[in-house]
Phi, psi and omega in degrees: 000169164334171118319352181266319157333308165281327182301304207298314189283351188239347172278310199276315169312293172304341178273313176285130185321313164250018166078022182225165192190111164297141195264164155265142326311312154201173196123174177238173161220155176206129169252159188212155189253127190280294168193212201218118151211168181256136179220145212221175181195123186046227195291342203286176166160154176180151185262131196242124179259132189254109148270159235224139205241093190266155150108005188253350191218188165279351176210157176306134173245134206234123158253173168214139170231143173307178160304344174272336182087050157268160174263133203285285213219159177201128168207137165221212173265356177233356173226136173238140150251147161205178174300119150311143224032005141319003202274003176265350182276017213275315202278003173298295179270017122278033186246328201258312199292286205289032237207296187279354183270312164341303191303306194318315185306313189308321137330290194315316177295323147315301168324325218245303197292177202181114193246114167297131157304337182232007164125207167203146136240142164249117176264167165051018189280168163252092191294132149270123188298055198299349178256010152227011165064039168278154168246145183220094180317164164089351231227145164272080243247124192225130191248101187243069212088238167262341189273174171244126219254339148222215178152119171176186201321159148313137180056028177261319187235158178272128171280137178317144168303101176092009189285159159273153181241100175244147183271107156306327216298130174106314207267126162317155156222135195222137203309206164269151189262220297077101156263099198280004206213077188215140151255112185261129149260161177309299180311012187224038145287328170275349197257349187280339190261002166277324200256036188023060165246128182230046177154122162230175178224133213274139222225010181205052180281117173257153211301349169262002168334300179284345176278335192295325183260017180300338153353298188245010163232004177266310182123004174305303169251169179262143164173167164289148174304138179233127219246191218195059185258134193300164146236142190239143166183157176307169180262141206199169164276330171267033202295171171234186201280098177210171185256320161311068169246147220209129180230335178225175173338302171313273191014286196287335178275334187292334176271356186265291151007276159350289207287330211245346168287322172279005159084014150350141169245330178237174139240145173254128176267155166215207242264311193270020155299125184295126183311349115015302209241341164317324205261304176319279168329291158358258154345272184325291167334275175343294119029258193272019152093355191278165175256134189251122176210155179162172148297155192270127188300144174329123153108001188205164197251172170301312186306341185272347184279340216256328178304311202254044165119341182290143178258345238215103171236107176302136183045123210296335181295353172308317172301315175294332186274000188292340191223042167234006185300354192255025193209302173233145180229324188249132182273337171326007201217162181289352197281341152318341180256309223276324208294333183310293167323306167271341185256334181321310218290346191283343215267157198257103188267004146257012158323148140324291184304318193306316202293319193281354146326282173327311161327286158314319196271344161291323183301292175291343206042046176279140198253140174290079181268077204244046161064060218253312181319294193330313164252021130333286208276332185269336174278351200241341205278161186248163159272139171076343166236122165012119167313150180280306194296008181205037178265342168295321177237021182318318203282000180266013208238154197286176257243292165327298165295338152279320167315300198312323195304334182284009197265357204063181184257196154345150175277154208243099190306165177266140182079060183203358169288139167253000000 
Protein backbone atom coordinates (compact mmCIF):
# COMPACT_ATOMS: atom_id res chain seq x y z
CA UNK A 1 0.00 0.00 0.00
CA UNK A 2 0.93 3.99 0.23
CA UNK A 3 3.43 5.19 3.14
CA UNK A 4 0.45 6.62 4.55
CA UNK A 5 -0.48 3.10 5.02
CA UNK A 6 2.53 2.89 7.81
CA UNK A 7 1.73 6.26 9.42
CA UNK A 8 -2.09 5.10 10.02
CA UNK A 9 -0.44 1.63 11.19
CA UNK A 10 2.31 3.61 13.39
CA UNK A 11 -0.59 5.88 15.06
CA UNK A 12 -2.77 2.86 15.75
CA UNK A 13 0.39 1.16 17.04
CA UNK A 14 1.57 3.87 19.52
CA UNK A 15 -2.22 4.15 20.63
CA UNK A 16 -1.50 0.54 22.25
CA UNK A 17 -0.65 0.08 25.34
CA UNK A 18 2.20 -2.19 24.66
CA UNK A 19 3.26 -0.94 21.28
CA UNK A 20 1.64 -4.41 19.71
CA UNK A 21 -0.94 -4.94 17.32
CA UNK A 22 -2.43 -8.12 16.39
CA UNK A 23 -1.98 -8.68 12.09
CA UNK A 24 -4.67 -10.36 9.64
CA UNK A 25 -4.08 -13.15 8.82
CA UNK A 26 -1.79 -13.68 11.51
CA UNK A 27 1.09 -12.48 12.78
CA UNK A 28 1.88 -9.03 15.31
CA UNK A 29 3.26 -5.83 14.26
CA UNK A 30 5.34 -3.73 16.98
CA UNK A 31 6.85 -0.60 17.17
CA UNK A 32 9.92 0.99 18.47
CA UNK A 33 10.91 4.52 18.04
CA UNK A 34 14.14 4.76 16.18
CA UNK A 35 15.13 8.25 16.60
CA UNK A 36 14.88 11.84 16.16
CA UNK A 37 15.62 15.18 14.24
CA UNK A 38 14.94 18.75 13.77
CA UNK A 39 14.53 20.00 10.36
CA UNK A 40 13.95 23.21 9.10
CA UNK A 41 13.19 25.13 5.85
CA UNK A 42 14.11 28.93 5.54
CA UNK A 43 12.60 30.32 9.30
CA UNK A 44 10.28 27.06 9.85
CA UNK A 45 11.61 23.79 11.84
CA UNK A 46 10.15 20.88 13.58
CA UNK A 47 11.15 17.72 14.87
CA UNK A 48 10.27 14.48 13.04
CA UNK A 49 10.62 11.07 14.71
CA UNK A 50 11.63 7.34 12.65
CA UNK A 51 9.74 4.80 13.63
CA UNK A 52 10.77 1.82 13.13
CA UNK A 53 7.90 -1.40 12.28
CA UNK A 54 8.33 -5.09 12.96
CA UNK A 55 6.31 -8.14 11.74
CA UNK A 56 5.10 -7.11 8.82
CA UNK A 57 7.86 -7.98 6.62
CA UNK A 58 11.57 -9.97 6.76
CA UNK A 59 12.66 -6.34 8.17
CA UNK A 60 11.59 -3.55 10.21
CA UNK A 61 9.62 -1.22 8.02
CA UNK A 62 10.88 2.93 8.98
CA UNK A 63 7.96 6.01 8.38
CA UNK A 64 9.15 9.18 10.01
CA UNK A 65 5.90 11.41 11.62
CA UNK A 66 5.67 15.19 12.20
CA UNK A 67 5.15 16.38 15.64
CA UNK A 68 1.36 15.54 15.07
CA UNK A 69 1.93 11.97 14.09
CA UNK A 70 1.39 12.77 10.49
CA UNK A 71 3.36 11.30 7.83
CA UNK A 72 6.60 13.26 7.50
CA UNK A 73 8.51 11.10 5.32
CA UNK A 74 9.33 7.50 3.78
CA UNK A 75 12.84 6.55 2.26
CA UNK A 76 14.11 3.90 1.37
CA UNK A 77 17.31 3.55 -1.60
CA UNK A 78 15.38 3.50 -4.69
CA UNK A 79 12.61 5.80 -3.58
CA UNK A 80 12.04 9.11 -1.34
CA UNK A 81 8.77 10.69 -0.54
CA UNK A 82 8.57 13.46 2.09
CA UNK A 83 6.16 16.58 2.81
CA UNK A 84 6.06 19.00 0.05
CA UNK A 85 8.46 21.70 0.39
CA UNK A 86 10.40 19.47 2.76
CA UNK A 87 12.97 17.89 -0.18
CA UNK A 88 16.39 19.33 1.26
CA UNK A 89 15.84 17.04 4.24
CA UNK A 90 15.35 14.18 2.39
CA UNK A 91 19.29 13.06 2.35
CA UNK A 92 19.76 14.30 6.34
CA UNK A 93 17.36 11.68 6.90
CA UNK A 94 18.36 8.95 4.98
CA UNK A 95 22.04 9.26 6.40
CA UNK A 96 20.22 9.04 10.04
CA UNK A 97 17.76 6.02 8.66
CA UNK A 98 20.75 4.12 7.11
CA UNK A 99 23.09 5.35 10.01
CA UNK A 100 20.60 3.42 12.28
CA UNK A 101 19.68 0.38 10.27
CA UNK A 102 24.25 0.01 10.09
CA UNK A 103 23.71 -0.38 14.36
CA UNK A 104 21.12 -2.87 13.84
CA UNK A 105 23.33 -5.18 11.30
CA UNK A 106 26.22 -4.17 13.72
CA UNK A 107 24.31 -6.20 16.29
CA UNK A 108 23.12 -8.69 14.57
CA UNK A 109 26.97 -9.72 13.99
CA UNK A 110 27.95 -9.47 17.47
CA UNK A 111 24.74 -11.63 18.52
CA UNK A 112 24.68 -14.33 15.76
CA UNK A 113 28.23 -14.64 14.50
CA UNK A 114 30.32 -16.97 15.87
CA UNK A 115 34.13 -17.92 14.54
CA UNK A 116 35.52 -21.45 15.74
CA UNK A 117 39.08 -20.69 17.35
CA UNK A 118 40.27 -23.96 15.89
CA UNK A 119 38.98 -24.77 12.68
CA UNK A 120 35.25 -26.60 12.33
CA UNK A 121 34.48 -30.11 11.33
CA UNK A 122 31.49 -31.91 10.07
CA UNK A 123 31.61 -35.65 10.53
CA UNK A 124 29.22 -38.34 9.26
CA UNK A 125 27.34 -35.74 6.85
CA UNK A 126 25.49 -36.57 3.40
CA UNK A 127 27.22 -34.55 0.98
CA UNK A 128 26.21 -33.31 -2.10
CA UNK A 129 28.54 -33.80 -5.38
CA UNK A 130 27.30 -30.73 -7.61
CA UNK A 131 29.83 -32.33 -10.03
CA UNK A 132 28.31 -35.53 -10.34
CA UNK A 133 25.11 -34.54 -8.87
CA UNK A 134 25.46 -37.03 -6.61
CA UNK A 135 25.17 -37.56 -2.59
CA UNK A 136 28.05 -39.22 -0.95
CA UNK A 137 26.90 -40.48 2.57
CA UNK A 138 29.64 -40.97 5.20
CA UNK A 139 31.55 -38.08 4.47
CA UNK A 140 33.53 -35.64 6.52
CA UNK A 141 34.17 -31.56 6.06
CA UNK A 142 37.12 -29.92 7.57
CA UNK A 143 36.87 -26.09 7.63
CA UNK A 144 39.65 -23.56 7.92
CA UNK A 145 39.29 -20.03 8.50
CA UNK A 146 36.81 -19.13 5.64
CA UNK A 147 37.98 -21.98 3.25
CA UNK A 148 37.09 -25.71 2.89
CA UNK A 149 40.50 -27.16 3.65
CA UNK A 150 39.37 -30.71 2.95
CA UNK A 151 36.66 -33.34 2.34
CA UNK A 152 36.63 -36.92 2.15
CA UNK A 153 35.56 -40.46 3.46
CA UNK A 154 34.91 -40.78 7.12
CA UNK A 155 37.73 -41.45 9.04
CA UNK A 156 40.02 -40.39 5.74
CA UNK A 157 40.96 -37.06 6.69
CA UNK A 158 42.84 -35.68 9.30
CA UNK A 159 41.05 -33.54 11.95
CA UNK A 160 42.88 -30.60 13.03
CA UNK A 161 44.06 -30.59 16.62
CA UNK A 162 41.40 -28.01 18.76
CA UNK A 163 38.74 -28.25 15.69
CA UNK A 164 34.95 -28.09 16.74
CA UNK A 165 33.49 -31.44 15.81
CA UNK A 166 30.03 -31.31 15.05
CA UNK A 167 28.26 -34.84 14.21
CA UNK A 168 26.38 -34.22 10.72
CA UNK A 169 25.05 -37.76 10.71
CA UNK A 170 21.22 -37.73 9.43
CA UNK A 171 21.90 -34.58 7.97
CA UNK A 172 22.17 -33.13 4.35
CA UNK A 173 25.05 -30.77 3.43
CA UNK A 174 24.97 -28.36 0.08
CA UNK A 175 28.16 -26.43 -1.21
CA UNK A 176 26.84 -22.27 -0.72
CA UNK A 177 24.54 -21.46 -2.96
CA UNK A 178 24.57 -18.67 -5.91
CA UNK A 179 22.29 -16.11 -6.24
CA UNK A 180 23.72 -15.27 -9.92
CA UNK A 181 20.54 -12.52 -10.77
CA UNK A 182 20.55 -10.02 -7.27
CA UNK A 183 20.03 -6.63 -6.58
CA UNK A 184 21.28 -6.88 -2.90
CA UNK A 185 20.66 -4.32 -0.11
CA UNK A 186 22.81 -4.17 2.81
CA UNK A 187 19.77 -5.50 4.92
CA UNK A 188 19.63 -8.60 2.83
CA UNK A 189 23.00 -9.96 3.97
CA UNK A 190 21.02 -12.59 7.11
CA UNK A 191 18.33 -13.30 4.98
CA UNK A 192 20.76 -14.72 1.93
CA UNK A 193 22.61 -16.75 4.54
CA UNK A 194 19.47 -18.42 6.24
CA UNK A 195 18.47 -19.47 2.53
CA UNK A 196 22.53 -20.78 2.33
CA UNK A 197 22.99 -18.53 0.19
CA UNK A 198 26.59 -17.29 0.17
CA UNK A 199 27.68 -15.47 -2.96
CA UNK A 200 25.50 -13.48 -5.10
CA UNK A 201 26.17 -11.46 -7.77
CA UNK A 202 24.73 -7.25 -7.78
CA UNK A 203 23.52 -7.33 -11.41
CA UNK A 204 22.98 -3.36 -11.37
CA UNK A 205 26.46 -2.23 -9.53
CA UNK A 206 27.59 1.33 -9.00
CA UNK A 207 30.94 2.34 -8.31
CA UNK A 208 30.27 2.67 -4.52
CA UNK A 209 29.12 -0.50 -4.08
CA UNK A 210 31.88 -2.46 -2.88
CA UNK A 211 32.32 0.08 0.21
CA UNK A 212 28.19 -0.18 0.91
CA UNK A 213 29.02 -4.17 1.10
CA UNK A 214 32.75 -4.19 2.73
CA UNK A 215 30.78 -5.15 5.57
CA UNK A 216 30.07 -8.59 4.77
CA UNK A 217 33.92 -9.32 4.04
CA UNK A 218 35.01 -7.57 7.50
CA UNK A 219 32.54 -9.42 9.44
CA UNK A 220 30.93 -6.05 10.34
CA UNK A 221 28.03 -7.25 9.06
CA UNK A 222 26.34 -10.89 8.17
CA UNK A 223 26.11 -11.27 4.66
CA UNK A 224 27.30 -13.08 1.43
CA UNK A 225 30.44 -12.50 -0.81
CA UNK A 226 29.14 -10.28 -3.29
CA UNK A 227 30.76 -10.07 -7.26
CA UNK A 228 30.16 -6.80 -8.95
CA UNK A 229 28.50 -6.12 -12.59
CA UNK A 230 28.50 -2.25 -13.46
CA UNK A 231 25.47 -0.91 -15.49
CA UNK A 232 25.85 1.37 -18.01
CA UNK A 233 22.79 3.35 -19.70
CA UNK A 234 21.47 6.27 -21.65
CA UNK A 235 20.53 9.04 -20.93
CA UNK A 236 16.46 8.88 -21.44
CA UNK A 237 12.97 9.10 -20.11
CA UNK A 238 13.76 5.32 -19.46
CA UNK A 239 17.00 5.36 -18.21
CA UNK A 240 17.79 3.23 -15.43
CA UNK A 241 19.08 3.84 -11.76
CA UNK A 242 22.22 4.54 -12.28
CA UNK A 243 25.21 7.31 -12.44
CA UNK A 244 26.70 5.47 -15.52
CA UNK A 245 24.87 7.36 -17.76
CA UNK A 246 26.79 7.30 -21.10
CA UNK A 247 25.55 9.07 -24.52
CA UNK A 248 28.86 8.90 -26.70
CA UNK A 249 31.74 6.87 -27.17
CA UNK A 250 34.15 8.80 -24.24
CA UNK A 251 31.37 8.37 -22.17
CA UNK A 252 31.13 5.17 -22.35
CA UNK A 253 34.81 3.90 -22.40
CA UNK A 254 35.54 6.27 -19.24
CA UNK A 255 32.64 4.59 -17.46
CA UNK A 256 33.80 1.14 -18.33
CA UNK A 257 37.42 2.53 -17.41
CA UNK A 258 35.67 3.56 -13.70
CA UNK A 259 34.17 -0.41 -13.30
CA UNK A 260 37.47 -1.81 -14.05
CA UNK A 261 39.46 0.34 -11.64
CA UNK A 262 37.33 -0.47 -9.07
CA UNK A 263 37.70 -4.27 -9.70
CA UNK A 264 34.45 -4.59 -11.46
CA UNK A 265 34.68 -8.36 -13.05
CA UNK A 266 31.76 -7.46 -15.31
CA UNK A 267 29.72 -4.67 -17.26
CA UNK A 268 25.98 -4.77 -17.97
CA UNK A 269 24.46 -2.56 -20.79
CA UNK A 270 21.07 -1.96 -20.30
CA UNK A 271 18.10 -0.83 -22.33
CA UNK A 272 18.67 2.80 -23.46
CA UNK A 273 22.42 2.49 -24.26
CA UNK A 274 22.84 3.41 -28.14
CA UNK A 275 23.39 0.30 -30.19
CA UNK A 276 26.36 2.39 -31.41
CA UNK A 277 28.12 2.31 -28.72
CA UNK A 278 27.95 -1.48 -27.58
CA UNK A 279 30.93 -2.64 -29.89
CA UNK A 280 32.90 0.20 -27.77
CA UNK A 281 31.79 -0.85 -24.64
CA UNK A 282 33.02 -4.23 -25.51
CA UNK A 283 36.33 -3.37 -26.50
CA UNK A 284 36.73 -1.85 -23.62
CA UNK A 285 35.89 -4.36 -21.15
CA UNK A 286 37.34 -6.66 -22.77
CA UNK A 287 40.42 -4.95 -22.79
CA UNK A 288 40.62 -4.76 -19.11
CA UNK A 289 40.08 -8.50 -18.61
CA UNK A 290 35.70 -7.73 -18.02
CA UNK A 291 32.69 -9.87 -19.11
CA UNK A 292 30.14 -7.59 -21.29
CA UNK A 293 26.61 -8.68 -20.19
CA UNK A 294 23.11 -6.69 -20.16
CA UNK A 295 19.82 -6.36 -21.63
CA UNK A 296 19.66 -5.98 -25.50
CA UNK A 297 19.18 -1.87 -25.82
CA UNK A 298 16.15 -0.67 -27.73
CA UNK A 299 16.68 -0.72 -31.49
CA UNK A 300 19.00 -3.80 -31.68
CA UNK A 301 18.63 -7.76 -31.61
CA UNK A 302 20.23 -10.21 -29.53
CA UNK A 303 22.25 -11.72 -32.41
CA UNK A 304 23.69 -7.89 -33.44
CA UNK A 305 24.63 -7.73 -29.59
CA UNK A 306 26.40 -10.89 -29.33
CA UNK A 307 28.26 -9.94 -33.05
CA UNK A 308 29.58 -6.55 -31.29
CA UNK A 309 30.79 -8.31 -28.14
CA UNK A 310 28.51 -9.98 -25.71
CA UNK A 311 29.65 -12.86 -23.45
CA UNK A 312 26.59 -12.51 -21.46
CA UNK A 313 22.62 -12.18 -21.98
CA UNK A 314 20.16 -11.03 -19.20
CA UNK A 315 16.81 -12.70 -19.16
CA UNK A 316 15.36 -15.22 -21.55
CA UNK A 317 12.80 -12.71 -23.24
CA UNK A 318 15.85 -10.90 -24.57
CA UNK A 319 16.06 -14.19 -26.68
CA UNK A 320 12.54 -14.34 -27.70
CA UNK A 321 12.44 -10.89 -28.64
CA UNK A 322 15.50 -11.93 -30.94
CA UNK A 323 12.66 -13.35 -33.71
CA UNK A 324 9.94 -10.36 -32.45
CA UNK A 325 12.00 -7.59 -33.83
CA UNK A 326 9.00 -6.92 -36.87
CA UNK A 327 6.70 -6.65 -33.46
CA UNK A 328 9.51 -4.90 -30.76
CA UNK A 329 12.08 -3.02 -31.59
CA UNK A 330 12.12 -0.98 -28.40
CA UNK A 331 12.72 -3.30 -25.23
CA UNK A 332 12.46 0.14 -22.71
CA UNK A 333 8.53 -0.45 -22.79
CA UNK A 334 6.45 -3.24 -21.00
CA UNK A 335 6.01 -4.77 -24.99
CA UNK A 336 9.16 -6.44 -23.95
CA UNK A 337 6.90 -8.91 -21.60
CA UNK A 338 3.74 -8.49 -22.94
CA UNK A 339 4.66 -9.29 -27.18
CA UNK A 340 6.56 -12.26 -25.46
CA UNK A 341 4.03 -13.35 -23.44
CA UNK A 342 1.81 -13.50 -26.51
CA UNK A 343 3.56 -14.10 -29.38
CA UNK A 344 6.34 -17.08 -27.78
CA UNK A 345 4.23 -20.19 -27.84
CA UNK A 346 4.19 -19.38 -32.38
CA UNK A 347 7.76 -19.01 -32.82
CA UNK A 348 9.21 -22.53 -34.31
CA UNK A 349 12.32 -23.47 -31.89
CA UNK A 350 13.36 -26.05 -34.60
CA UNK A 351 13.47 -23.35 -37.08
CA UNK A 352 16.45 -23.01 -39.40
CA UNK A 353 17.05 -19.28 -37.90
CA UNK A 354 16.28 -20.41 -33.94
CA UNK A 355 19.28 -23.13 -34.55
CA UNK A 356 21.47 -20.83 -36.16
CA UNK A 357 21.21 -18.46 -33.35
CA UNK A 358 21.47 -20.97 -31.11
CA UNK A 359 24.54 -22.22 -32.99
CA UNK A 360 26.19 -18.63 -32.60
CA UNK A 361 25.65 -18.20 -28.71
CA UNK A 362 27.54 -22.00 -28.53
CA UNK A 363 30.03 -20.74 -30.99
CA UNK A 364 30.57 -17.16 -28.74
CA UNK A 365 30.32 -19.40 -25.91
CA UNK A 366 27.75 -17.24 -24.78
CA UNK A 367 26.08 -17.66 -21.35
CA UNK A 368 22.51 -17.49 -20.60
CA UNK A 369 21.19 -15.63 -17.12
CA UNK A 370 17.80 -16.35 -17.71
CA UNK A 371 15.60 -15.26 -14.69
CA UNK A 372 13.01 -17.64 -15.63
CA UNK A 373 11.05 -17.29 -11.86
CA UNK A 374 10.48 -13.63 -13.14
CA UNK A 375 8.50 -14.70 -15.67
CA UNK A 376 6.87 -17.22 -14.01
CA UNK A 377 5.34 -15.04 -11.50
CA UNK A 378 4.49 -12.20 -14.64
CA UNK A 379 3.24 -14.85 -17.11
CA UNK A 380 0.97 -17.47 -14.48
CA UNK A 381 0.67 -15.47 -11.90
CA UNK A 382 -3.61 -14.36 -11.53
CA UNK A 383 -4.85 -11.03 -8.79
CA UNK A 384 -6.22 -12.92 -5.85
CA UNK A 385 -4.75 -16.05 -6.16
CA UNK A 386 -1.39 -17.37 -4.53
CA UNK A 387 1.91 -16.81 -6.88
CA UNK A 388 2.23 -20.18 -7.85
CA UNK A 389 5.97 -20.74 -7.30
CA UNK A 390 5.59 -19.74 -3.96
CA UNK A 391 2.19 -21.52 -2.77
CA UNK A 392 3.79 -24.45 -0.96
CA UNK A 393 5.17 -21.93 2.16
CA UNK A 394 3.13 -18.53 1.24
CA UNK A 395 1.31 -19.57 4.56
CA UNK A 396 4.93 -19.33 6.30
CA UNK A 397 5.88 -16.19 5.12
CA UNK A 398 5.01 -12.78 7.22
CA UNK A 399 1.68 -11.08 6.54
CA UNK A 400 2.86 -8.59 3.74
CA UNK A 401 5.00 -10.54 2.09
CA UNK A 402 2.08 -13.18 1.70
CA UNK A 403 -0.30 -9.97 0.55
CA UNK A 404 2.41 -9.62 -2.39
CA UNK A 405 1.91 -13.16 -3.37
CA UNK A 406 -1.78 -12.00 -4.36
CA UNK A 407 -0.98 -9.34 -6.68
CA UNK A 408 -0.61 -11.27 -9.51
CA UNK A 409 1.35 -10.84 -13.06
CA UNK A 410 0.58 -8.96 -16.27
CA UNK A 411 -2.57 -8.02 -17.12
CA UNK A 412 -4.14 -10.99 -19.54
CA UNK A 413 -5.67 -9.34 -22.60
CA UNK A 414 -9.22 -11.47 -23.26
CA UNK A 415 -9.35 -14.39 -24.32
CA UNK A 416 -5.75 -15.57 -24.02
CA UNK A 417 -5.98 -16.74 -20.04
CA UNK A 418 -5.27 -20.60 -20.56
Amino acid sequence: GPPEELAQLARALLGASDGRLPLLPQGEARISRAGARKVSKGTESLTVTQYSISGLGFLPADVWLDESGELFASLDSWSSLIKEGWESAVEALKADQEARAGARRADQARRLRRIPSGGLVLEHANVFDAVTARMRPGTTIVVSGNRIAAVGDDGSVKIPPGAEVIDAAGRAVLPGLWDMHAHPEEDDGILYLAAGVTSVRDMAAELDDPARFRPFETGEAIGPRVTFAGIIDGRGPFQGPTKALVDTEAEARAAVRAMAAAGFPQVKIYSSVKPALVAAIAEEAHRHGMRVSGHIPAFMTAEQAVREGYDEIQHMNMLFLNFLFDKVQDTRTPARFTAVAENAAAIDLDSERVRAFLALLAKRKVTVDPTLGVFENLFMDRPGQVALGFAAVADRMPPLVRRGFLEGGLPVPDGQDT
